[in-house]
DRENFI-303765 format. One line per field, with one value per residue (C-alpha): residue number from 1; x, y, z; residue in one letter. Coordinates in nm, 3 decimals. Example, Ala and Ser with C-alpha at 12.3 -4.5 7.8 and 13.67 -1.06 7.14 Angstrom:
BEGIN
num <- c(1,2)
east <- c(1.230,1.367)
north <- c(-0.450,-0.106)
up <- c(0.780,0.714)
residuo <- c(a,s)
! end
This chain:
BEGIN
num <- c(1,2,3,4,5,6,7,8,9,10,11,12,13,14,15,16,17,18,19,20,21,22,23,24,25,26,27,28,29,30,31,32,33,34,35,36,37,38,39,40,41,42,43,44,45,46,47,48,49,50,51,52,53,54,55,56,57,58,59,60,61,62,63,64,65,66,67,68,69,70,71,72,73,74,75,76,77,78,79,80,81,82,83,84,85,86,87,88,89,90,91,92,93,94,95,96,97,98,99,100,101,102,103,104,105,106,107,108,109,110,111,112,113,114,115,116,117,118,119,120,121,122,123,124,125,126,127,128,129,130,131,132,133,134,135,136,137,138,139,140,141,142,143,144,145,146,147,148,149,150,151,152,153,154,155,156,157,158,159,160,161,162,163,164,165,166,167,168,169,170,171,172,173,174,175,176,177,178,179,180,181,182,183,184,185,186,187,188,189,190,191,192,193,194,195,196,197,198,199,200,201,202,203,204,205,206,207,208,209,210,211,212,213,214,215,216,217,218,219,220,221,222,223,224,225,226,227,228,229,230,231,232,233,234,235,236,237,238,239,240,241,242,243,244,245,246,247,248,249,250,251,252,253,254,255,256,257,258,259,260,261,262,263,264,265,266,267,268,269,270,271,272,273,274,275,276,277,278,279,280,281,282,283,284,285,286,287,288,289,290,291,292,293,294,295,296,297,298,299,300,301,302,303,304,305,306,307,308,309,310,311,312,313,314,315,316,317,318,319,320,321,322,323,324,325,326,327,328,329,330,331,332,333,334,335,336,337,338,339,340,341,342,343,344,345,346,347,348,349,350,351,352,353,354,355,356,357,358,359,360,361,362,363,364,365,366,367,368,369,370,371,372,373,374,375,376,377,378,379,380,381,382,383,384,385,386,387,388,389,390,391,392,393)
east <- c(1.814,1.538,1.230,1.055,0.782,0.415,0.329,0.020,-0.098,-0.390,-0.565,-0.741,-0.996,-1.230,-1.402,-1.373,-1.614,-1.881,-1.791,-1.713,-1.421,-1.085,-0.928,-1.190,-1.078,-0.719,-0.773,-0.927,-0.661,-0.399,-0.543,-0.565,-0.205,-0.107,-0.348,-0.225,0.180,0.057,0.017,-0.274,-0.474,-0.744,-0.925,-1.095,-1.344,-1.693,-1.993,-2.246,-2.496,-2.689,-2.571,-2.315,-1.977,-1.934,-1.629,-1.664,-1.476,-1.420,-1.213,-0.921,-0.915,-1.110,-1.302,-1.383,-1.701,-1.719,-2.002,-2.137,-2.348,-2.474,-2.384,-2.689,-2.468,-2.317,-2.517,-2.316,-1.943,-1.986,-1.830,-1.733,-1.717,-1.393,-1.635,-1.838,-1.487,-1.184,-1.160,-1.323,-1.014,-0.749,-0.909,-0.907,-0.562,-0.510,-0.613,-0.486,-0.106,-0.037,0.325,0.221,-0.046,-0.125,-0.388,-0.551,-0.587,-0.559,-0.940,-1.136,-1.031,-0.662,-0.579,-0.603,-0.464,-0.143,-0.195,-0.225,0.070,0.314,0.199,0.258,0.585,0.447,0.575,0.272,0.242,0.078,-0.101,-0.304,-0.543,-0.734,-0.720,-0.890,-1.030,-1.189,-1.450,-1.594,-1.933,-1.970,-1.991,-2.308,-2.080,-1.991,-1.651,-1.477,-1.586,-1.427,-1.124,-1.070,-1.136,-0.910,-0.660,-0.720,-0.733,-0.359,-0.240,-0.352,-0.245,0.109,0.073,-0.093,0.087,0.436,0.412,0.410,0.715,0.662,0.427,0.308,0.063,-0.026,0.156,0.462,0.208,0.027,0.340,0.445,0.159,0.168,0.539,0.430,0.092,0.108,0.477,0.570,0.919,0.995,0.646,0.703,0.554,0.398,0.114,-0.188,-0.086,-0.317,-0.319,-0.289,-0.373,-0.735,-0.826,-0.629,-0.823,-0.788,-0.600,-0.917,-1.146,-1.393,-1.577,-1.952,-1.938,-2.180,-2.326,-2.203,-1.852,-1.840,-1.707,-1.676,-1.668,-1.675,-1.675,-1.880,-2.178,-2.055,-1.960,-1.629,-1.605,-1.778,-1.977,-2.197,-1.925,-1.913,-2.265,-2.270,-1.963,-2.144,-2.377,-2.096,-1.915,-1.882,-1.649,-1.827,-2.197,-2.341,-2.159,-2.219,-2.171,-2.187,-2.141,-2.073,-2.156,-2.355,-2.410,-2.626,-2.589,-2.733,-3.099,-2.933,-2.702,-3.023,-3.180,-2.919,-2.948,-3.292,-3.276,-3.026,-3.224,-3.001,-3.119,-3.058,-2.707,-2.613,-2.672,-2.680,-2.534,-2.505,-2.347,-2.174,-2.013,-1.625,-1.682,-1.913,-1.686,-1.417,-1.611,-1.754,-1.389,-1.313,-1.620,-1.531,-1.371,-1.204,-1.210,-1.307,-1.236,-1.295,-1.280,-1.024,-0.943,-0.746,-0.487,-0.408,-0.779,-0.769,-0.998,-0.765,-0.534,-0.764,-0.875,-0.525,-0.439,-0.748,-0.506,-0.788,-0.696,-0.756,-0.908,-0.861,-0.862,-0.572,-0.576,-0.423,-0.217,-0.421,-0.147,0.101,-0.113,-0.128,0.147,-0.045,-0.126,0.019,-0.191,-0.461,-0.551,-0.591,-0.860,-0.887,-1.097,-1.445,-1.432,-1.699,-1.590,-1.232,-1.338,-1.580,-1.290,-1.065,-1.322,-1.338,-1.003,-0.976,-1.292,-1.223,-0.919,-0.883,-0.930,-0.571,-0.448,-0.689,-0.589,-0.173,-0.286,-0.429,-0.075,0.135,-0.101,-0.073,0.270,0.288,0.040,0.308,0.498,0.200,0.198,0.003,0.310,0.563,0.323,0.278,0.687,0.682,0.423,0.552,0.911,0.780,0.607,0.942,1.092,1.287,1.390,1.253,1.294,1.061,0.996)
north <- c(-2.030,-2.277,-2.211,-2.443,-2.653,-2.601,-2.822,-3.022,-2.989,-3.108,-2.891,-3.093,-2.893,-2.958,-2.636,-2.423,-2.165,-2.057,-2.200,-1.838,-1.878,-1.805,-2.137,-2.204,-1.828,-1.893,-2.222,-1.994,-1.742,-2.038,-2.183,-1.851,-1.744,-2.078,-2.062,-1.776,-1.862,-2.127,-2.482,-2.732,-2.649,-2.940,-2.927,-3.206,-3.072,-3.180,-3.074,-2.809,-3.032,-3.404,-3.564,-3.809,-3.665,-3.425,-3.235,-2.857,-2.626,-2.306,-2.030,-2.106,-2.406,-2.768,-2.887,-3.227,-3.158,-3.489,-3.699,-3.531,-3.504,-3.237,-3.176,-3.075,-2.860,-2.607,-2.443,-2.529,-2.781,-3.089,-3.419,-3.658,-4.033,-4.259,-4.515,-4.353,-4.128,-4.275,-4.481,-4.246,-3.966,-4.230,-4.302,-3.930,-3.846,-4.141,-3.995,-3.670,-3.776,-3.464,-3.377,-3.215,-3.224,-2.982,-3.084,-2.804,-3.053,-3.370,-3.516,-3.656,-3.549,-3.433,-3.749,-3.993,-3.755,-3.750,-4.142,-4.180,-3.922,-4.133,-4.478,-4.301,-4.085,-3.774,-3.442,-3.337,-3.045,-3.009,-2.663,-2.647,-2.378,-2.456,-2.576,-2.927,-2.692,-2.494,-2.784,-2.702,-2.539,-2.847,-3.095,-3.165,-3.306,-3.247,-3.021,-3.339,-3.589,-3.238,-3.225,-3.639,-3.560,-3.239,-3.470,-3.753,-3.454,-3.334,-3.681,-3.799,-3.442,-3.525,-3.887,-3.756,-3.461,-3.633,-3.791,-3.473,-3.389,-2.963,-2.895,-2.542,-2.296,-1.931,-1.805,-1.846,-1.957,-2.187,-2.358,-2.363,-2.527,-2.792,-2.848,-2.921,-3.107,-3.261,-3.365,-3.204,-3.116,-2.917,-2.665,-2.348,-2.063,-1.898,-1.683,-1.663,-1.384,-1.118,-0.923,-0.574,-0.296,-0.453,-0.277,0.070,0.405,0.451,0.817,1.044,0.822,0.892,0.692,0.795,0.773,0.661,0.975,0.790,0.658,0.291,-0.047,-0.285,-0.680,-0.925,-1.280,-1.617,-1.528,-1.838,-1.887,-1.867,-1.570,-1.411,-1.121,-1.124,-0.963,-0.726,-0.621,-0.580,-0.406,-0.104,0.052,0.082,0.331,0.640,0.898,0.786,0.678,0.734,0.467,0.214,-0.150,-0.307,-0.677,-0.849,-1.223,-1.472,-1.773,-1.945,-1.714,-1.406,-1.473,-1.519,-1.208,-1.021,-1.102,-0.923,-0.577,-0.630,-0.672,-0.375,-0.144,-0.109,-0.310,0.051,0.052,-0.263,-0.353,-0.671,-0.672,-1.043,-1.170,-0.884,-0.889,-0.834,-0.475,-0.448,-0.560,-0.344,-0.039,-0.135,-0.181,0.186,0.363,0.201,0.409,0.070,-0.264,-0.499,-0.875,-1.031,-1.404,-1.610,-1.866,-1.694,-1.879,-1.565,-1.366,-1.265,-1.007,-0.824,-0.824,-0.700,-0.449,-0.329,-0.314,-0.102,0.178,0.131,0.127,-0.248,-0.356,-0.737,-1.010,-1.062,-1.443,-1.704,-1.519,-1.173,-1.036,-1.049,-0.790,-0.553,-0.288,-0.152,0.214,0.207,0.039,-0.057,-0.223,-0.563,-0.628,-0.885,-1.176,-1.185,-0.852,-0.584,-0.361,-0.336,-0.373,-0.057,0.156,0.018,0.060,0.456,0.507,0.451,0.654,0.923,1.082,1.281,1.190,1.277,1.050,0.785,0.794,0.746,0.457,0.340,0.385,0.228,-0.086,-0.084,-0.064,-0.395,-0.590,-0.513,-0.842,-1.019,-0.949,-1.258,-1.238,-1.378,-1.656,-1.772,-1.723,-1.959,-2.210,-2.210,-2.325,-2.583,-2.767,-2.758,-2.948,-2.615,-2.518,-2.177,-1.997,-1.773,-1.361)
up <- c(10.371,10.280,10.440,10.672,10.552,10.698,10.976,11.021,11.379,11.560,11.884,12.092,12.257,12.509,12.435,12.155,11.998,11.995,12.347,12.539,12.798,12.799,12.661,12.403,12.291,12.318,12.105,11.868,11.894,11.817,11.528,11.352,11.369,11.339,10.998,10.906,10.919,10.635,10.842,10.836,11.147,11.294,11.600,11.813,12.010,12.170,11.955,12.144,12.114,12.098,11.760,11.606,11.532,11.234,11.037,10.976,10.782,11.000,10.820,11.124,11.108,10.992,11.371,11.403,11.646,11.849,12.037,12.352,12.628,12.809,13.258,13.461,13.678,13.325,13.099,12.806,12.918,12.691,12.787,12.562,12.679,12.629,12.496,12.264,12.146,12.205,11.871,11.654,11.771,11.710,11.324,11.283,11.403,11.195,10.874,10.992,11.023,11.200,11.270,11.632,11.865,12.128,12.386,12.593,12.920,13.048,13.054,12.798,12.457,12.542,12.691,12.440,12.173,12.384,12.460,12.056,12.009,12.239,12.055,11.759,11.802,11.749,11.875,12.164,12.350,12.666,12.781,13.081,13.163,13.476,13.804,13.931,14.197,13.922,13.881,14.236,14.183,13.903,14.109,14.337,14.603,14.947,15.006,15.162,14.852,14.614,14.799,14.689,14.333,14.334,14.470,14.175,13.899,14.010,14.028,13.670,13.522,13.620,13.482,13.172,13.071,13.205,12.841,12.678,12.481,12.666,12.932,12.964,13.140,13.115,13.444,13.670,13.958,13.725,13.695,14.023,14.150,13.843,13.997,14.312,14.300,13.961,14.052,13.696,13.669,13.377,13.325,13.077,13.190,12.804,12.830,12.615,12.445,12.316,11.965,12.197,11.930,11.911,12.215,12.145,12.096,11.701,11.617,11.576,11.717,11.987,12.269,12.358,12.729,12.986,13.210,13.515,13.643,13.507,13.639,13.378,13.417,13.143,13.181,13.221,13.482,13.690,14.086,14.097,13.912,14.243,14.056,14.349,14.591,14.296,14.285,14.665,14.671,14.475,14.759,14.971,14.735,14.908,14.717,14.407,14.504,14.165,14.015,13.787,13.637,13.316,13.287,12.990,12.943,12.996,13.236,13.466,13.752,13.559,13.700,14.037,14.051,13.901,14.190,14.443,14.276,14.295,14.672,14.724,14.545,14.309,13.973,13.776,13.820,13.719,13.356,13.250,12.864,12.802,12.511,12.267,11.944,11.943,11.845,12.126,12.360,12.225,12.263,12.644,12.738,12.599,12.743,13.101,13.363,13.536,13.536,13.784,13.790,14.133,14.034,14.286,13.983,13.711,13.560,13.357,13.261,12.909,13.001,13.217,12.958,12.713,12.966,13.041,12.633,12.656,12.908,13.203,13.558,13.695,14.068,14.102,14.355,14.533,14.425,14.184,13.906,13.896,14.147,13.855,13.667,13.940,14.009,14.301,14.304,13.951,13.709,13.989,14.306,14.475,14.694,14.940,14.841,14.998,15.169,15.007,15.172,15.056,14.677,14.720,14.914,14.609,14.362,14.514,14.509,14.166,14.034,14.255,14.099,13.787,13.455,13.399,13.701,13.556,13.231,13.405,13.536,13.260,13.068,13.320,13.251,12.868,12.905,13.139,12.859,12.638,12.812,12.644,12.289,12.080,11.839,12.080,12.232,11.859,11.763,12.087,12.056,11.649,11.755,12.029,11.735,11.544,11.822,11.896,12.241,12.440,12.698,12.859,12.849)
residuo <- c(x,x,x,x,x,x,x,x,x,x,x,x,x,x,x,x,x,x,x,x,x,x,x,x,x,x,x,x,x,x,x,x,x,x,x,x,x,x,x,x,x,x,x,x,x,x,x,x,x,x,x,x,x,x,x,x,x,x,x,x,x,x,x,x,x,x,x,x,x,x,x,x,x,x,x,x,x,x,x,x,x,x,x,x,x,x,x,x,x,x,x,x,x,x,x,x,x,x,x,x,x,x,x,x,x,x,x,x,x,x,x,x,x,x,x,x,x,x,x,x,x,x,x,x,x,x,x,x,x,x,x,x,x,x,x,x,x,x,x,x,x,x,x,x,x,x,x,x,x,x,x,x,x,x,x,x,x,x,x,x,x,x,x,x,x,x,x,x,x,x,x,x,x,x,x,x,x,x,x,x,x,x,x,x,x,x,x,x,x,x,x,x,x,x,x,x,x,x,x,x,x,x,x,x,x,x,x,x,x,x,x,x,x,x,x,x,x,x,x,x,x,x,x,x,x,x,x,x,x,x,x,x,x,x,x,x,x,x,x,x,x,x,x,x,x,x,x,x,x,x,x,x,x,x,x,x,x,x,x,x,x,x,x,x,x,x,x,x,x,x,x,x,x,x,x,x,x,x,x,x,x,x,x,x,x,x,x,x,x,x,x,x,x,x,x,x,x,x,x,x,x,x,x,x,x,x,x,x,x,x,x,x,x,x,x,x,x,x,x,x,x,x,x,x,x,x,x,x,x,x,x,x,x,x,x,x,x,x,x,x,x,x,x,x,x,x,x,x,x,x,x,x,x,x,x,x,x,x,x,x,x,x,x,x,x,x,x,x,x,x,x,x,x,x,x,x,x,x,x,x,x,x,x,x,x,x,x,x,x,x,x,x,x)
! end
């Protein structure tokens, strides 16, 4: 049998490393394994800062880093205006001549790549990771004005991605919701896949451990990720008042959150970590005792998943997909949304058993990651490009 020939394929990213969220990671993710299985990888993406638009060569991947400007409202989201953009991505794709392209949304960058691939009769692919809601704490708007644009965002994702070849998104719900507010009618469920032995306990290996009972959270310090409700959750621990929290990440609502365990009195407990290298991160996620993750607008959360490859119980929201990860009492808990008080009596119930009921828990959530592995989201996303047709696991 003759084997296939490599594939040129362009990502068109409106964030991508050193970027640190869950798409620009996933984007990464992709154009490594898609690297490795021997195709020609680009990337369109917005530079991280002020400048003209440059091509590097990344080890993944060659990124062509294009014309930005900075929001007053993010620490680090780039835009990139049609204007200043639109031509120089259509003289790159262009040169390119790439036999698929796979944008990562429907603004700014991912639009006019599909626009170009449609013109052009190239293969596209379609992958949404966020809501329009998502934009919320963004925009310096009143609720009523952010209700209008939410509106506007669904109704040009459906126009947009309707002239994708495959639409997809990381969850079931994801999907659902594209169905019915984007008015898209074929969505594949595919999630982001993660490479799960990167976050297993090595045979021999051993994990210094902090003196206390740890929560772990890692993630962008932003609003919606509602670290806050963590924080004040913590004091009102009572099996396991000695607790404490290590957050991992950075974002512009560290000085802010800062500021609440300062006024609780309880600014020793909570340890800010900031930004980490992956072996950091690998070993806070091993040394943790559970997880926490009480953001209300997860399309998936990598960080879960990494946290559940890592066999440690879970407590999440009860919102957006994060119920799919939760077998409760099994692997962990949901919480309701807003309510301290039911995260800390969650948070208890989880740090109050043994180690050996822990560490059960902890299995029964490794085992559910396994539905996850990166090497069937790549066999997927692989065959999509090839114009091949798949079904869901």
């Amino acid at each position: 049998m003759a084997k296939e020939k490599p594939l040129t394929i362009v990502i068109a990213a409106d964030t991508y490393p050193p970027d640190v969220n869950g798409a620009a990671m996933f984007c990464y993710r992709l154009a490594t394994a898609m690297h490795a299985r021997g195709h020609r990888v680009h990337v369109l993406a917005a530079r991280g800062d002020k400048g003209k638009t440059y091509t590097e060569i990344r080890d993944e991947a060659i990124v062509h880093r294009l014309e930005s400007h900075s929001v007053p409202t993010h620490e680090y989201f780039r835009i990139v205006f049609p204007w200043e953009v639109n031509k120089q991505i259509s003289k790159l794709l262009s040169d390119i001549k790439p036999d698929v392209v796979h944008a990562q949304s429907h603004y700014m960058i991912g639009q006019r790549t599909i626009a170009w691939a449609r013109k052009n009769n190239v293969r596209s692919i379609a992958t949404n990771h966020f809501m329009p809601e998502n934009l919320d704490p963004f925009l310096p708007f009143p609720q009523w004005f952010k209700r209008i644009v939410a509106h506007n965002s669904w109704k040009d994702m459906g126009k947009i991605f309707g002239r994708a070849d495959t639409v997809t998104t990381p969850t079931p719900l994801a999907a659902k919701a594209m169905r019915e507010r984007a008015k898209l009618n074929h969505v594949l469920p595919l999630s982001n896949g993660i490479e799960i032995g990167n976050y297993e306990l090595a045979d021999g290996e051993e994990i210094i451990r902090n003196e206390f009972p740890t929560i772990l959270f890692v993630g962008r310090l932003a609003v919606e990720k509602n670290i806050n409700e963590l924080i004040e959750a913590l004091p009102l621990m009572s099996k396991v008042p000695d607790a404490i929290i290590e957050i991992v990440g950075g974002g512009e609502q560290r000085a802010h959150l800062e500021k609440i365990a300062d006024d609780l009195q309880i600014r020793d407990r909570v340890r800010f970590l900031g930004h980490v290298s992956d072996e950091q991160l690998r070993q806070a996620y091993l040394r943790c005792d559970v997880f926490c993750q009480p953001g209300t607008a997860e399309l998936q959360s990598l960080v879960t998943l990494e946290a559940l490859s890592a066999s440690k119980p879970v407590v999440l929201a009860n919102a957006m997909a994060l119920p799919h990860l939760v077998d409760e009492g099994v692997n962990g808990y949901m919480f309701t949304p807003g309510d301290r008080q039911d995260l800390a009596n969650k948070l208890d119930q989880v740090l109050a058993l043994d180690e050996q009921r822990r560490a059960k828990m902890g299995e029964a959530g490794h085992e559910k990651v396994k539905n996850h592995a990166q090497e069937k989201t790549m066999n997927s996303f692989e065959a999509l490009y090839r114009g091949q047709e798949v079904t869901t696991h």
